[in-house]
N, C-alpha and C positions, 0 to 999 in steps of 0.2 A: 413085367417085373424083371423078367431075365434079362430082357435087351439094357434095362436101367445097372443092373449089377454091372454087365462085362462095359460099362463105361467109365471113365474116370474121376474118383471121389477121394475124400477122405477116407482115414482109418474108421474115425469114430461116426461118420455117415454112412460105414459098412457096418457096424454095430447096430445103430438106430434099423436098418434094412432088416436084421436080420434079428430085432426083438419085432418089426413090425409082422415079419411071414411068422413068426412065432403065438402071436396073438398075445403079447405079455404086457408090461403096462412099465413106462418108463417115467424115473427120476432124472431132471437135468438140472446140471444150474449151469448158470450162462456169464460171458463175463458183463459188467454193466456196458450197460449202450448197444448190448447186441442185442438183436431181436430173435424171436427161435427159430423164426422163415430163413436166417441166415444159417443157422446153423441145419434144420430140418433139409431131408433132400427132396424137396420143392418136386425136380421133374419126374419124381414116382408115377404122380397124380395123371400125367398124361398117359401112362400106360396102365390105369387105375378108373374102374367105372363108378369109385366108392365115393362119397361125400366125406369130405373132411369138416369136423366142428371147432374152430377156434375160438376158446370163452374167456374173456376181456374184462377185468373187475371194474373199468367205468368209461366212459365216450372216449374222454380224451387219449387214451391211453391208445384205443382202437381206431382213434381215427390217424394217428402218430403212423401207426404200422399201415393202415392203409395208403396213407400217405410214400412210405418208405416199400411198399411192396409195388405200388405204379411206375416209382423211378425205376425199379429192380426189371421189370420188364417180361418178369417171370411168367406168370401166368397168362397172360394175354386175357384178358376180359371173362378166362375161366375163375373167376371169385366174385362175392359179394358180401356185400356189411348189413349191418341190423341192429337198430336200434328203437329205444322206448319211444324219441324225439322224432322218429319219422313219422311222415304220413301214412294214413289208411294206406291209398293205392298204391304208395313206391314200398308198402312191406308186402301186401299182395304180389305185385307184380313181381319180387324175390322171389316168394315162395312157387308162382307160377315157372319163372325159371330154374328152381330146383326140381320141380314134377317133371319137366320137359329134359332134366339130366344136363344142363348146361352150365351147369355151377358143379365144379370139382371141390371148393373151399367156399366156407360160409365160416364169417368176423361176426361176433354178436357176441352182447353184454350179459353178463351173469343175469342182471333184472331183469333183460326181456327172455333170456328164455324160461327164467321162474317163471312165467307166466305161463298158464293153462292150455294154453291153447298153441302155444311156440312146440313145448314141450313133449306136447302128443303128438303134434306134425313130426318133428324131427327122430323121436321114438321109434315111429314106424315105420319109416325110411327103411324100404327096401335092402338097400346098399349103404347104411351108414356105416364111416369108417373111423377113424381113430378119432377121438376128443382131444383137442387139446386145453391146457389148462394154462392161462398166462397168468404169474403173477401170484402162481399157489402157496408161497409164504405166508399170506393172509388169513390163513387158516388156523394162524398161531398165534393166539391173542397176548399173550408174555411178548412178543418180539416189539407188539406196538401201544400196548398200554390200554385202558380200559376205554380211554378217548376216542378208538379209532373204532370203526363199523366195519363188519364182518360181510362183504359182498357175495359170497359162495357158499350162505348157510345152506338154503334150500336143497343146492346141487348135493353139496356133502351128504344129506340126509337121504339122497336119492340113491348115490352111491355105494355109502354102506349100508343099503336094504339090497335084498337076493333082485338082480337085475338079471331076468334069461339072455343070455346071449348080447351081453352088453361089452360093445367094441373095448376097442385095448385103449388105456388113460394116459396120456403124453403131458402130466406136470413139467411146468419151467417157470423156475427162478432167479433171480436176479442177487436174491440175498439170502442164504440159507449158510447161519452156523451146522458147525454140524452136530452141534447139542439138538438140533431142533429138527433133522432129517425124519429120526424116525416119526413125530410129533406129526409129520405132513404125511408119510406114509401111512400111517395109520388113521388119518381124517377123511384121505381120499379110498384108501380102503385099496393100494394101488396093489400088485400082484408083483413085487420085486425087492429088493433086498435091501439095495444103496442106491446112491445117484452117479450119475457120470457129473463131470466136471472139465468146463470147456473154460482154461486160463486165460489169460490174455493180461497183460498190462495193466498194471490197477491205477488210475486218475489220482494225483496227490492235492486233493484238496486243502486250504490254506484252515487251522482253526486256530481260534484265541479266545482266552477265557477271561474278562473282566469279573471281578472279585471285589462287588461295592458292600460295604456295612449297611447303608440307610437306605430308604428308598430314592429318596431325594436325590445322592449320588449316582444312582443305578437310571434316572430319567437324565441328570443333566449328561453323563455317557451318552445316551441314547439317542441327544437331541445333535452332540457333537457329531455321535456315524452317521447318524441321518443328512445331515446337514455336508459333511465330508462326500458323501455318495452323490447326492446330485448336483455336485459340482463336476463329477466325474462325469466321463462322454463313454457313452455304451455300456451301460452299467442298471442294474436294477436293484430294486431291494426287497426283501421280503421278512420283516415282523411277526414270529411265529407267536400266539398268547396260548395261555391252555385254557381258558376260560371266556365267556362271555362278559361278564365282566371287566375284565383285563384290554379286550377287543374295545369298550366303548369307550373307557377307562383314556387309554391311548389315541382313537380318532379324536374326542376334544383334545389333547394335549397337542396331537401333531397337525391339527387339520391343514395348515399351510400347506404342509408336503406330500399327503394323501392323494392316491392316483385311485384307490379302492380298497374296501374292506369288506372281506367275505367272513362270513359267519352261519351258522346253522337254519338261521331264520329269513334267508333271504329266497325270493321265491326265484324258480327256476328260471323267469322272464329276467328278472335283476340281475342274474348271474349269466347271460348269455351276453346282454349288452355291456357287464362291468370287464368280462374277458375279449370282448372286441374294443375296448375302449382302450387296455394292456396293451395290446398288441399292436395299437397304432401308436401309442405312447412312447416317446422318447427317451424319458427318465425315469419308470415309474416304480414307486414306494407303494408297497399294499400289505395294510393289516389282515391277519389272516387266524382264523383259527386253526388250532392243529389238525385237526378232525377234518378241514374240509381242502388239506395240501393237495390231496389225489385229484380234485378237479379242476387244479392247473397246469393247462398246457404250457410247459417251460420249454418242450420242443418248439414250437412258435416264434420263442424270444428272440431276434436280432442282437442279443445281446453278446459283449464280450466278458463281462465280471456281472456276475449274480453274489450278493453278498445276502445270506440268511442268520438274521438274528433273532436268538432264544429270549424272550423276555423272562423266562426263569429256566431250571435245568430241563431239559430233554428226559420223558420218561426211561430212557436206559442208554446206553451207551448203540447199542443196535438200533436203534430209532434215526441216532442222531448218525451212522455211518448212511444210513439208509437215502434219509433228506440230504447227506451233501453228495455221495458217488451219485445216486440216479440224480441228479441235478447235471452231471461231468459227461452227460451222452453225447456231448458233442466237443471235440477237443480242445475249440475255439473258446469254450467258456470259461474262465478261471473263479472257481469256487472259493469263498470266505464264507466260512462263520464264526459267530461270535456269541457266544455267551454271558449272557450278565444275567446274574444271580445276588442275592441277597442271603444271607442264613434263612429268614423267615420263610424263604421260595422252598426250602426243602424242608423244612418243619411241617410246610400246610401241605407240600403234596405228600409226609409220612403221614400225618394225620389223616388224610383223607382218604390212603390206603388202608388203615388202622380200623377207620369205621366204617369201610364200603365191607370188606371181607370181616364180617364177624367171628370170633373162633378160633379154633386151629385151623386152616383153611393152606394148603400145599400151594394154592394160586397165590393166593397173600406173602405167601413168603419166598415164591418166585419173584414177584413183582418188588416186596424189598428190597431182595437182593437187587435185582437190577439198579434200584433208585441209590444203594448205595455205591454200587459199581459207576456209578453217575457220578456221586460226589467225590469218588478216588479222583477220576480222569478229572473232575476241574480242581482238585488240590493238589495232587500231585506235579511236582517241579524238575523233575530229575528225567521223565523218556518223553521221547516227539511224541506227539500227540497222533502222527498219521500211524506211526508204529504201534501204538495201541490201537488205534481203527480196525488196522491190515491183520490184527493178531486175535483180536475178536469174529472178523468176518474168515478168521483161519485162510489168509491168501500167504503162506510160507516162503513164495518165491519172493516175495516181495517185502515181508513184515520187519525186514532188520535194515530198512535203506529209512534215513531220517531225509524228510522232507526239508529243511533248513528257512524254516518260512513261516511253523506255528511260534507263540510264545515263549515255549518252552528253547527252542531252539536257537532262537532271536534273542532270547534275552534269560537265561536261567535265574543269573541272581535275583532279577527283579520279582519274577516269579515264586523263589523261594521267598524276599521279603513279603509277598502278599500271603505266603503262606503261614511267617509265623504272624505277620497279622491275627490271621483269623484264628489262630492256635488259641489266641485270648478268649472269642466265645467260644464256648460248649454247645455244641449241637443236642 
């Protein structure tokens, strides 16, 4: 540990050092596109006989980083991954090189270490040392709406029960307002106050709001982007639905253009061959439900313009900063989205906020609020659209530079005509 100190690091990688000889438990949020290995100090671990735990809310996510920690060159074959989709013998033969102390870092998925048996091996590790936590936003079901699955119930529940001598908690996130800091503190049960905050450069992703009255108008839009998109070279598309429904609704409408469509009911075989079929794909359009964005690999894409469209509003404004920055991990990609919305689109998802939460219910009326903070940012005519993004995900340095590229910015009047349009119905 000492020879690691008197060598040269950052300020805030002297910090990290000196909450780890502490035993305390650390908040980070990271800029998007970083990974924590970049920011974490990595060569600790060789002067370190401990096991490090890094816990990854789904495959793709962890195989992204393993990917990005082999070119890194760091570790030298001191790490290993782990997942539910391995083999018997290649999860043994881990584990075998964990006993034998030849693994410093072990990569593995919230699901497999929920499992019984991951769980008590790694327990009782000798030298376990610090956890980390990727991705621990998740923990806050307001950020993502009721749609989205909660990958880290299990852990959480482990956490805050009396753990003897349970190593120090290393949360990182990617997106964390800081209404919601404590909300993650208090899930993971962490042993510290605030977060650190590693800035960087925030991605000016491109948004625009289509404002159709009928539905009819809101398909003929949809078939014109669709259609505009794979005329384009290096480009992809992705058709967010909130519903099942919606998902089937639009593969007969578009089936021409259809490269895939993932949905909740596809089994795990379906979804490995529709994500190798992406990726060799040149131009590909895929319907997708909300619920199931997290297991695509858009690190993968060869792509240079990724265009994500809303077939109704995004459960909240944070949802929808969420899907277009982590979409910008790579500089090369230039982010669009577009929303097309109906009045009815926000009538059936209050309504169904209205009758999921019965009561006075504090959840419920976070979740309102959000949905109405939703309908300001696509009526509203008068500030950039990435200006509101950057000001909700509280990035300051950043939040007063207008992108010159959303609707609003491109074209205000037009935008205000669409607005007293709609002034005519009553929500």
């Amino acid at each position: 540990m000492q020879q690691f100190i008197e060598s040269q690091h950052s300020l805030q990688q002297e910090q990290i050092i000196e909450i780890l000889s502490q035993g305390r438990d650390f908040l980070g949020v990271l800029p998007v596109g970083k990974a924590w290995f970049e920011i974490f100090p990595l060569e600790i671990l060789k002067y370190s006989k401990s096991l490090m735990v890094a816990i990854y809310p789904n495959e793709s996510l962890l195989n992204n980083h393993v990917f990005r920690l082999k070119q890194m060159g760091q570790m030298d074959g001191r790490f290993e991954s782990l997942t539910s989709q391995m083999p018997p013998h290649t999860q043994r033969a881990v584990f075998e090189r964990i006993q034998r102390k030849e693994v410093s870092l072990l990569m593995i998925t919230a699901k497999k270490l929920q499992t019984v048996n991951t769980l008590t091996q790694l327990i009782r590790h000798p030298f376990l040392g610090p956890l980390i936590i990727e991705q621990g936003h998740w923990v806050v079901p307001s950020l993502w709406g009721p749609v989205v699955p909660h990958p880290y119930g299990g852990l959480v529940n482990l956490f805050q029960q009396q753990w003897p001598g349970r190593p120090p908690l290393f949360v990182f996130s990617h997106f964390l307002p800081l209404q919601y800091e404590e909300a993650v503190i208090n899930q993971f049960s962490l042993r510290c106050h605030s977060p650190m905050r590693f800035l960087a450069a925030t991605p000016s992703p491109t948004v625009r709001v289509e404002r159709h009255i009928t539905q009819y108008q809101k398909l003929k839009k949809l078939e014109y982007l669709v259609q505009n998109a794979i005329v384009r070279s290096s480009s992809a598309t992705i058709l967010l639905c909130h519903s099942l429904k919606d998902v089937f609704m639009l593969q007969k409408r578009l089936s021409a253009y259809i490269s895939a469509v993932f949905h909740r009911d596809l089994e795990p075989q379906e979804k490995e061959l529709l994500l190798m079929k992406l990726i060799l794909d040149t131009n590909p359009f895929i319907i997708i439900e909300t619920s199931m964005l997290s297991e695509l690999p858009i690190h993968l894409w060869p792509y240079g313009h990724l265009q994500i469209i809303y077939w109704q509003m995004p459960w909240s404004c944070e949802s929808l900063a969420q899907h277009l920055l982590v979409s910008t991990r790579y500089e090369k990609t230039a982010v669009e989205g577009v929303i097309l919305y109906a009045k009815e689109d926000y009538q059936s998802q209050k309504q169904w906020l209205i009758s999921h939460y019965s009561g006075e219910n504090s959840l419920k009326s976070i979740e309102i609020d959000q949905l109405n903070r939703m309908r300001h940012f696509c009526r509203q005519s008068t500030c950039c659209r990435r200006v509101q993004l950057m000001d909700w995900l509280h990035c300051d340095s950043f939040s007063q530079v207008a992108c010159g590229l959303c609707d609003v910015c491109q074209n205000p009047h037009n935008s205000s005509r669409w607005r007293n349009i709609l002034d005519l119905f009553r929500y």
